[in-house]
C-alpha positions as CSV (number, residue, x, y, z in Angstrom):
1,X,-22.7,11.6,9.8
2,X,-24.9,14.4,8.7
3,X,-23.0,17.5,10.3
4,X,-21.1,18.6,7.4
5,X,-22.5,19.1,3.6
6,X,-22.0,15.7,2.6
7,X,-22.8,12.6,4.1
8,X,-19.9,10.7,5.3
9,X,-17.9,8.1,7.5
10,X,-15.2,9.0,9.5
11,X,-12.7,6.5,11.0
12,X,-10.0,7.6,13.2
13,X,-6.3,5.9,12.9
14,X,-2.8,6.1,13.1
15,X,-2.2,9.9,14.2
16,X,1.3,9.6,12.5
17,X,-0.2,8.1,9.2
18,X,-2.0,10.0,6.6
19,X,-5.8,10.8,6.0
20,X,-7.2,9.0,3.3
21,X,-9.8,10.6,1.7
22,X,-12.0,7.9,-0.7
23,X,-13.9,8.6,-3.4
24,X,-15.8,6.4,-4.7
25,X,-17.4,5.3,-8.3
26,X,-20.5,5.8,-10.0
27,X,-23.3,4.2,-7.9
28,X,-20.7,3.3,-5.0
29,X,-20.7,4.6,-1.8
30,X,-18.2,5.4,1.3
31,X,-17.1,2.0,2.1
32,X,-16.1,1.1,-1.7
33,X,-12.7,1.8,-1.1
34,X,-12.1,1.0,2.3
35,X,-10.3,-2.5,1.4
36,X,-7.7,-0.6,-0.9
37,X,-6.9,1.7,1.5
38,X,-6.0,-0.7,4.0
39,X,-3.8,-2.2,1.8
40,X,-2.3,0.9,1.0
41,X,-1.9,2.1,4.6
42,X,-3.6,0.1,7.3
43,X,-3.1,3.0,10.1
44,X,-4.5,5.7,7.7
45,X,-7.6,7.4,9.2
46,X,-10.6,7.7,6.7
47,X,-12.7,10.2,5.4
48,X,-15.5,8.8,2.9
49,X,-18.4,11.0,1.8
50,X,-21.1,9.7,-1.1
51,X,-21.1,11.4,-4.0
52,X,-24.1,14.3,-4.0
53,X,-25.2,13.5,-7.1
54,X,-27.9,10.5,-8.6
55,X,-28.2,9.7,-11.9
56,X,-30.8,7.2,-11.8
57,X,-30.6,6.5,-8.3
58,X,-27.3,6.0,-8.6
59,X,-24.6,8.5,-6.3
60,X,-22.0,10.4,-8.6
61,X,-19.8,13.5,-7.7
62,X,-21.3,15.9,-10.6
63,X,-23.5,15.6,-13.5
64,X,-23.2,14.6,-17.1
65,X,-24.6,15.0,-20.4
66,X,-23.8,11.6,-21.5
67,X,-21.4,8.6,-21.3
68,X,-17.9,10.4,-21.8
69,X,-18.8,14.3,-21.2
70,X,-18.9,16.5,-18.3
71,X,-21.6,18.8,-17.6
72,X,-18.3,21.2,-17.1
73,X,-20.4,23.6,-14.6
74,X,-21.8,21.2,-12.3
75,X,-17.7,19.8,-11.8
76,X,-16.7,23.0,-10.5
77,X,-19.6,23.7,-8.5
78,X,-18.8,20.0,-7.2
79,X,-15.4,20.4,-6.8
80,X,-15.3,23.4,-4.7
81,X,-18.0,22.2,-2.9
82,X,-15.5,18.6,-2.2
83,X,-13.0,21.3,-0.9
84,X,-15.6,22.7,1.4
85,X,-16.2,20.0,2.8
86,X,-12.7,19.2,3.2
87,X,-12.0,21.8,4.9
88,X,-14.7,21.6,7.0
89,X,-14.1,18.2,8.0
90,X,-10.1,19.1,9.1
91,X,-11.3,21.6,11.8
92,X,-14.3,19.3,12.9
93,X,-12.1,15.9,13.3
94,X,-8.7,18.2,14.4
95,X,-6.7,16.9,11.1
96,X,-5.6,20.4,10.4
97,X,-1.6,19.2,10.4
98,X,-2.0,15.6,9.3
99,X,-1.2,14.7,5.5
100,X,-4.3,14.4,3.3
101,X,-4.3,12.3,0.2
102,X,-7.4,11.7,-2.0
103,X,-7.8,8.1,-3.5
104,X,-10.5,8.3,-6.5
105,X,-11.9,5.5,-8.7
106,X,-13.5,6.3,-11.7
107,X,-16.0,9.7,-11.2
108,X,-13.9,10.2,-8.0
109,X,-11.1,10.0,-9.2
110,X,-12.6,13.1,-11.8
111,X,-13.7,14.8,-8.9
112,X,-10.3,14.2,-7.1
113,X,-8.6,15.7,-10.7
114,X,-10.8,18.5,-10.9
115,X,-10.5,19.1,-7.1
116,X,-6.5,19.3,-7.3
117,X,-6.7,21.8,-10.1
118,X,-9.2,24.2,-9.1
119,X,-8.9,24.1,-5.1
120,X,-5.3,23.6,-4.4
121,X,-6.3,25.3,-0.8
122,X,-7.9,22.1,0.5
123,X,-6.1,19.2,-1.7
124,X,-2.3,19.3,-3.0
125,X,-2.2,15.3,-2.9
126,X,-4.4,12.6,-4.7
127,X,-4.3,9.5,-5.4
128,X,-6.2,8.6,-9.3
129,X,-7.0,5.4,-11.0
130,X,-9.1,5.7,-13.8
131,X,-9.2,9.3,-14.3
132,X,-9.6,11.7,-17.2
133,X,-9.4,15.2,-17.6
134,X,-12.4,16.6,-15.9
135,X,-12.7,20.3,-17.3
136,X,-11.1,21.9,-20.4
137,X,-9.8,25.5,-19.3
138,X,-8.7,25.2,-15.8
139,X,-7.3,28.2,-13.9
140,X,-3.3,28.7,-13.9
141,X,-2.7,27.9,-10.5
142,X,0.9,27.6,-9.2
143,X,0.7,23.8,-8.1
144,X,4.2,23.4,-7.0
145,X,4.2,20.8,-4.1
146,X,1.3,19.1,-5.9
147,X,1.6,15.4,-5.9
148,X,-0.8,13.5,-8.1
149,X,-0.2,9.7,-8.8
150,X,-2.5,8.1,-11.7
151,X,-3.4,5.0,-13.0
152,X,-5.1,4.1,-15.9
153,X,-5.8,0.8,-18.6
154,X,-4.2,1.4,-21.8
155,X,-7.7,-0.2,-22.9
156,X,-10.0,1.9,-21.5
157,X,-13.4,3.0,-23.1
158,X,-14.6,5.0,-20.3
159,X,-11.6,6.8,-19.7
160,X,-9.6,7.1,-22.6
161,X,-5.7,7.8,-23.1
162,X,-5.9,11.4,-24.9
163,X,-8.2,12.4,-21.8
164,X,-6.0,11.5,-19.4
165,X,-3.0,12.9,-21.0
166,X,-4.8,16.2,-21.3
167,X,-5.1,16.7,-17.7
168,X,-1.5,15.2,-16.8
169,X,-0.3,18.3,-19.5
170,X,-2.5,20.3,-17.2
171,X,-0.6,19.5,-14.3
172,X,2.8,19.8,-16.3
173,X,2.0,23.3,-16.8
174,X,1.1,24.1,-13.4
175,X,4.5,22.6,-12.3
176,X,2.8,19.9,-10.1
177,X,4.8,16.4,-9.7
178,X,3.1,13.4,-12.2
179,X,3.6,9.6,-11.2
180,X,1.9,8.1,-14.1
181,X,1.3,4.1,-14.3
182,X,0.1,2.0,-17.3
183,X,-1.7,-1.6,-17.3
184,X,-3.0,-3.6,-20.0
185,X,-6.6,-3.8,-19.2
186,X,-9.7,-1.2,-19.2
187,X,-11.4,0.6,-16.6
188,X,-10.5,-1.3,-13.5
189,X,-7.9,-1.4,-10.7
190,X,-5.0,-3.8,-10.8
191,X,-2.8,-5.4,-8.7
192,X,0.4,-3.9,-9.9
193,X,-1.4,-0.4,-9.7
194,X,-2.1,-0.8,-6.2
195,X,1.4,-1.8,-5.9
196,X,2.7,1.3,-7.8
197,X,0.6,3.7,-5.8
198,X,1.6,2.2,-2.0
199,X,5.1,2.9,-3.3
200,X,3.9,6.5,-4.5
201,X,2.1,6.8,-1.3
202,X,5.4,6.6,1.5
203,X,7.5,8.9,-0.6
């Protein structure tokens, strides 16, 4: 659908369950993630946009300067503009009451993390494998009742460790609830992480 600022599917579902909202990766697209979150709830409704962004031809969520760093600028311009949309999207589809709970992979799950620090307004839940922290000075937002569950390979070049513990110290600060799940591999998403998080998500 074109009538909001990003492209986007929609899929109406359970009333009662919550809305997923999917992010994809770097050269993905809106129905990436749709397997996972059926296995994480299969009565969620969905809301998928494609990342505005192409590097190369391929969609992302914001730019970068290289492999590793952030073009810092274009994240919060991205991020608030993800929150827009959001928003937008709640009072189009009626979802105004209805849980919301971002699930990122990779550069969505960055623009998920950047979304939950700078716009807690439109996103207080999210959902993160393979994340890192997305921008260095965030504002000090009270996040209380911010839920964020990550995931993340103890072996992973793209999205290293000290990254990701930055922005979960971020999150400390701001007083927001941390799930945090390890596996052994690298930039990917395992079994026993979709496990973790389908527990995270019925809390």
């Amino acid at each position: 659908m074109t009538d909001l600022a990003l492209e986007h599917k929609f899929v109406e579902g359970d009333p009662s369950a919550p809305v997923l909202l999917l992010l994809h990766g770097t050269g993905g697209g809106p129905d990436d993630l749709v397997g996972l979150a059926g296995e994480l709830d299969p009565g969620a409704s969905l809301l998928a946009p494609a990342g505005p962004v192409s590097e190369h031809g391929a969609a992302r969520w914001f730019r970068r300067l290289r492999e590793g760093v952030f073009d810092t600028e274009d994240v919060v311009f991205r991020a608030n503009q993800l929150a827009d949309f959001v928003q937008d999207a709640r009072a189009l589809y009626g979802l105004q009451d209805r849980r919301l709970v971002a699930i990122g992979f990779s550069n969505g799950a960055n623009i998920a993390a950047a979304t939950v620090l700078l716009r807690p307004d439109a996103l207080t839940e999210a959902m993160l494998f393979a994340a890192m922290s997305p921008v260095p000075d965030p504002p000090a937002h009270d996040l209380r009742g911010t839920r964020v569950f990550l995931s993340n390979g103890e072996r992973d070049p793209m999205a290293p460790l000290a990254s990701t513990g930055q922005y979960v110290e971020f999150l400390r600060e701001r007083s927001a609830e941390i799930t945090e799940h390890r596996h052994a591999g690298g930039h990917q998403i395992t079994l026993d992480g979709v496990a973790a998080a389908k527990a995270w998500l019925v809390v």
